[in-house]
VEXKE-656458 format. One record per residue (C-alpha): residue in one letter; x, y negated, z. Coordinates in nm, 2 decimals. Each point is the difference from the previous one (the first is absolute). Example, Ala and Ser with C-alpha at 12.3 -4.5 7.8 and 13.67 -1.06 7.14 Angstrom:
<atoms>
[atom 'A' [1.23 0.45 0.78]]
[atom 'S' [0.14 -0.34 -0.07]]
</atoms>
This chain:
<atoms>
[atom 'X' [0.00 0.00 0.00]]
[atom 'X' [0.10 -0.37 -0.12]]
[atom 'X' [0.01 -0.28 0.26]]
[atom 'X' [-0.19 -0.29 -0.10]]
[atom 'X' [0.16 -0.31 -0.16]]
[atom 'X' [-0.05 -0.34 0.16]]
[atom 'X' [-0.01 -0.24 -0.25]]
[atom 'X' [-0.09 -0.38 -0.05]]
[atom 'X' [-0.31 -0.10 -0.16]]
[atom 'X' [0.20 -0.21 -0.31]]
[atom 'X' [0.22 0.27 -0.01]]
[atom 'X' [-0.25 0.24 -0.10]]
[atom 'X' [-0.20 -0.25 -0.21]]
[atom 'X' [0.31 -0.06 -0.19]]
[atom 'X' [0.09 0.21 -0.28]]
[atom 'X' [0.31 0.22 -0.06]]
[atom 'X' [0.30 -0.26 -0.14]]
[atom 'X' [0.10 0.13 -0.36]]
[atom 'X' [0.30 -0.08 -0.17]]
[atom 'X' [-0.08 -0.13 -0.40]]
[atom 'X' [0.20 0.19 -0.25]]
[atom 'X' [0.19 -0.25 -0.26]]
[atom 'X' [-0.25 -0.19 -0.19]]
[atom 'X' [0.17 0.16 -0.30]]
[atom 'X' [-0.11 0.30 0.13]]
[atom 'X' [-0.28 -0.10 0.14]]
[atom 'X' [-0.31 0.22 -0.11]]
[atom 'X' [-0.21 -0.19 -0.24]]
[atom 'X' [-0.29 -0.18 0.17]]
[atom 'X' [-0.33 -0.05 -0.13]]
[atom 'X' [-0.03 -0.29 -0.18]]
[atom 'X' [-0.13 -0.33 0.12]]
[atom 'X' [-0.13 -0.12 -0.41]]
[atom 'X' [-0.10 0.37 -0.14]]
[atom 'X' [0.07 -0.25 -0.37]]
[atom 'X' [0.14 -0.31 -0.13]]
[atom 'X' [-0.31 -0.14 -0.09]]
[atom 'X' [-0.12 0.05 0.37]]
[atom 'X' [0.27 -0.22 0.11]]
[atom 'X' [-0.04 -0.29 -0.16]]
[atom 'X' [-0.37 0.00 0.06]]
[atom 'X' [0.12 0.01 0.38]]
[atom 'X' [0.26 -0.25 0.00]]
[atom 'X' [-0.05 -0.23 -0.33]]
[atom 'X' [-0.10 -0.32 0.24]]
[atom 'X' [0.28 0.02 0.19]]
[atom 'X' [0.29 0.05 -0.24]]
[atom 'X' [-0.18 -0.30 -0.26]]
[atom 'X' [0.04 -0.20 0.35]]
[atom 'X' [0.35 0.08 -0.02]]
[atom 'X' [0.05 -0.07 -0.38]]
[atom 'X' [-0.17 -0.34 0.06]]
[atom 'X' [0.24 -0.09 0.27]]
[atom 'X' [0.26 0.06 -0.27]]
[atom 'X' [-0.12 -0.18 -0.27]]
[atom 'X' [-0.20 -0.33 -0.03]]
[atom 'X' [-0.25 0.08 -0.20]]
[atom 'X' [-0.27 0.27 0.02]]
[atom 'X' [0.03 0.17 -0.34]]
[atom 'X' [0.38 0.02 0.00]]
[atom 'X' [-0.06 0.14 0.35]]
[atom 'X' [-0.28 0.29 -0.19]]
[atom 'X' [0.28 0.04 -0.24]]
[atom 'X' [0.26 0.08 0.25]]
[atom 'X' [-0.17 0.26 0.19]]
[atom 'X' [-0.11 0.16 -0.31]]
[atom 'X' [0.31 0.04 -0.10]]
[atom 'X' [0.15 0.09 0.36]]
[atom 'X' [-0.28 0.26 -0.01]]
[atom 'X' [0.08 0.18 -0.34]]
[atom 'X' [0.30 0.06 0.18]]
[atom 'X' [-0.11 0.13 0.27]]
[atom 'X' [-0.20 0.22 -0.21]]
[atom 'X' [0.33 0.10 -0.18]]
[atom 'X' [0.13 0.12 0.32]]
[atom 'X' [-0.30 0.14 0.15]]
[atom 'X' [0.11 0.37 0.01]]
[atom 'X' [0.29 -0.11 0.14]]
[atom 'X' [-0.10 -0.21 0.29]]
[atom 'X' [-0.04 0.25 0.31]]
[atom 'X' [-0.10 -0.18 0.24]]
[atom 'X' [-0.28 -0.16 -0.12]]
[atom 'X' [0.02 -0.27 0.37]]
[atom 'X' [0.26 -0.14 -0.23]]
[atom 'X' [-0.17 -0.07 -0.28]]
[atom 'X' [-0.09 -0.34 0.14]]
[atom 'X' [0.35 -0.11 0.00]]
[atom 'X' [0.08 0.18 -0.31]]
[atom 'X' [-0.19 -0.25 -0.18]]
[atom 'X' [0.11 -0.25 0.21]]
[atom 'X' [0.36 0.03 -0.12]]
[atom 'X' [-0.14 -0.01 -0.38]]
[atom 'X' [-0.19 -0.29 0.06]]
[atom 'X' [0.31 -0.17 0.10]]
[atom 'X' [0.23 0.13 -0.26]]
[atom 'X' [-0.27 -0.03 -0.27]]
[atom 'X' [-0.02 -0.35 0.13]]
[atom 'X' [0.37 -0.06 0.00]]
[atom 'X' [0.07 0.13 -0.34]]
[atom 'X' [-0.26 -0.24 -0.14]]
[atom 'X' [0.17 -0.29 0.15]]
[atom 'X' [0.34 0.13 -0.14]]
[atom 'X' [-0.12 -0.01 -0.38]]
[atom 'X' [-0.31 -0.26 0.05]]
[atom 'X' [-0.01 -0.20 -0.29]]
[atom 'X' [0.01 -0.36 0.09]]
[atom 'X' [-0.35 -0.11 -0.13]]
[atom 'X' [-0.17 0.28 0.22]]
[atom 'X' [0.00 -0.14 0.33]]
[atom 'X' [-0.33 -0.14 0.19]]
[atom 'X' [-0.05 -0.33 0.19]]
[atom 'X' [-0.21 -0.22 -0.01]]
[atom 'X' [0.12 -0.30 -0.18]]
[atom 'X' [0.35 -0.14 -0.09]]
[atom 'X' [0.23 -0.20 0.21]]
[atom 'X' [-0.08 -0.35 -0.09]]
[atom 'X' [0.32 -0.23 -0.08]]
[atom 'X' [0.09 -0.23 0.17]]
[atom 'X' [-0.21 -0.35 -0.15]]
[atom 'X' [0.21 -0.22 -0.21]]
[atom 'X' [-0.07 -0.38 0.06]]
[atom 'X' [-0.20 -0.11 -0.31]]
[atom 'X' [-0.08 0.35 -0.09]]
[atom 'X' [-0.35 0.04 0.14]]
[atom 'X' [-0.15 0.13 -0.31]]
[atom 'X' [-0.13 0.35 0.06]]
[atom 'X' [0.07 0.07 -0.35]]
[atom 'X' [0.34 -0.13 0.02]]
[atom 'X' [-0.01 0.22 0.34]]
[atom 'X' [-0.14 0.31 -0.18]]
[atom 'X' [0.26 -0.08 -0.35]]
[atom 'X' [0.29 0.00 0.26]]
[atom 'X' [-0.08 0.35 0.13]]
[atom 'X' [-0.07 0.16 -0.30]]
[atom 'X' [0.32 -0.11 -0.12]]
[atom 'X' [0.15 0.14 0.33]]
[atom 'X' [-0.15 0.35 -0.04]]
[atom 'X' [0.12 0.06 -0.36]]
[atom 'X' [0.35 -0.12 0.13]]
[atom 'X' [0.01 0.27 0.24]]
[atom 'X' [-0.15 0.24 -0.19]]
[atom 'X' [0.30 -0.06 -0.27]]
[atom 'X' [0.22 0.11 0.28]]
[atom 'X' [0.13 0.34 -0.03]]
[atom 'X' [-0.26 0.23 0.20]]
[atom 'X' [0.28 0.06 0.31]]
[atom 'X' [0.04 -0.41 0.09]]
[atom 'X' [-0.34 -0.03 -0.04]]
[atom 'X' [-0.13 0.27 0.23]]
[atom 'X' [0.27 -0.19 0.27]]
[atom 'X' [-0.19 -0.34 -0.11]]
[atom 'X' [-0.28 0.12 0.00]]
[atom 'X' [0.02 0.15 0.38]]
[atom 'X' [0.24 -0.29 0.15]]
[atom 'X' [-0.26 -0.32 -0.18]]
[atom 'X' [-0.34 0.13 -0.05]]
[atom 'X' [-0.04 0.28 0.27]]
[atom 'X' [0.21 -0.19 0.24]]
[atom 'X' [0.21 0.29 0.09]]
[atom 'X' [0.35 -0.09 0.22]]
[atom 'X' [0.34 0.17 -0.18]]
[atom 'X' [0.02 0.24 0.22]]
[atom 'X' [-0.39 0.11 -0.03]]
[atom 'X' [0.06 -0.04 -0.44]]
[atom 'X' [0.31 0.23 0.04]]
[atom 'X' [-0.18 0.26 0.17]]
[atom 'X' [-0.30 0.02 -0.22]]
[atom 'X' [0.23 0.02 -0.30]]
[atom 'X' [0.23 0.26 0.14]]
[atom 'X' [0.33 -0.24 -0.02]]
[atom 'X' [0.24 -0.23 0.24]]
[atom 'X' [-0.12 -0.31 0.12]]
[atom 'X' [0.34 -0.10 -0.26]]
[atom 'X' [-0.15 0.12 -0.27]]
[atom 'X' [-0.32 -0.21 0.07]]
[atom 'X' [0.18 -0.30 0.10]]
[atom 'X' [0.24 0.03 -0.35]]
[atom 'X' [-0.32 0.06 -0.25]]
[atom 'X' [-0.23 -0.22 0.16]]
[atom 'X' [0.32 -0.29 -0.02]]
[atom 'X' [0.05 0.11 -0.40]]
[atom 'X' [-0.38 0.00 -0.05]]
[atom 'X' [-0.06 -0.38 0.16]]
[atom 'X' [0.31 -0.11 -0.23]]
[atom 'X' [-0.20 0.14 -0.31]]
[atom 'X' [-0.33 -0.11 0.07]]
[atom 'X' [0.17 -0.38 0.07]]
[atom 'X' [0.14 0.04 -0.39]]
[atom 'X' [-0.31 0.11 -0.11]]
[atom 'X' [-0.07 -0.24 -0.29]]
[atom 'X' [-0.38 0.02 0.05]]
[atom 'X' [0.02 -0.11 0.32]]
[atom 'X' [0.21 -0.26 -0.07]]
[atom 'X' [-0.25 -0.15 -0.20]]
[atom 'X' [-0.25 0.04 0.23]]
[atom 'X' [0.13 -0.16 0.29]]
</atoms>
């Protein structure tokens, strides 16, 4: 005959400690989407909240998460642990993102009007005003397309050196030497010489 075991109340209420193999190893666990299409349904609002942090405007922010999710889709066999998933497509949000602003194309970008120059005295026409910018855009837009994505970032998006540099992928140097070259053509620029 056994004696009896005293043991505490938590002590019995708590289950046996088990030790987790590798999570290589780990035996495959059911699934928490049984599809793709599953997922998305469960977690579109979310992630397009997350797009739209990253972009400033709603359809570029659709368009990123659609193509974050194809993606995800590519890898869905894959991806085993599907409690990932969300920050699977988190990271192709952010490089989709990234890569776009590495080959943007400098007429693509979103705000909601142009700097305004500074006024002239005696130039208080807004035609003159509107002639004058005109003029300015088809200036930059002669520059070639690597000076005037840095333009483009330091003047009209207000971006610091450091901040251009980093979207572009290069040294603050590199910024500060294009964006110096760029000024010195735009100054030459005969159309703007005439229109000043």
């Amino acid at each position: 005959m056994t004696a009896p075991v005293c043991t505490s109340a938590s002590a019995a209420a708590a289950p046996a400690r088990q030790t987790l193999p590798h999570p290589r190893l780990a035996p495959a666990t059911p699934s928490l989407y049984p599809s793709f299409a599953s997922y998305v349904r469960a977690r579109h609002p979310a992630l397009l909240r997350t797009a739209r942090s990253l972009t400033a405007n709603p359809s570029d922010a659709e368009d990123l998460l659609q193509t974050a999710l194809a993606k995800t889709y590519v890898a869905w066999e894959r991806i085993e642990d599907h409690r990932a998933l969300d920050g699977y497509v988190r990271r192709a949000l952010l490089n989709t993102r990234t890569s776009q602003w590495r080959r943007r194309r400098v007429d693509e970008f979103a705000c909601d009007e142009l700097p305004e120059p500074e006024p002239r005295p005696g130039a208080d026409d807004p035609a003159e005003r509107q002639a004058l910018r005109d003029a300015m855009w088809r200036a930059i837009m002669r520059l070639p397309a690597r000076q005037r994505a840095m333009v483009v970032l330091r003047y009209y998006e207000d971006l610091s050196e450091a901040q251009t540099a980093e979207q572009l992928g290069v040294s603050v140097g590199t910024v500060k030497s294009a964006v110096s070259r760029a000024l010195g053509k735009l100054r030459e620029d005969p159309e703007l010489s005439l229109a000043r």
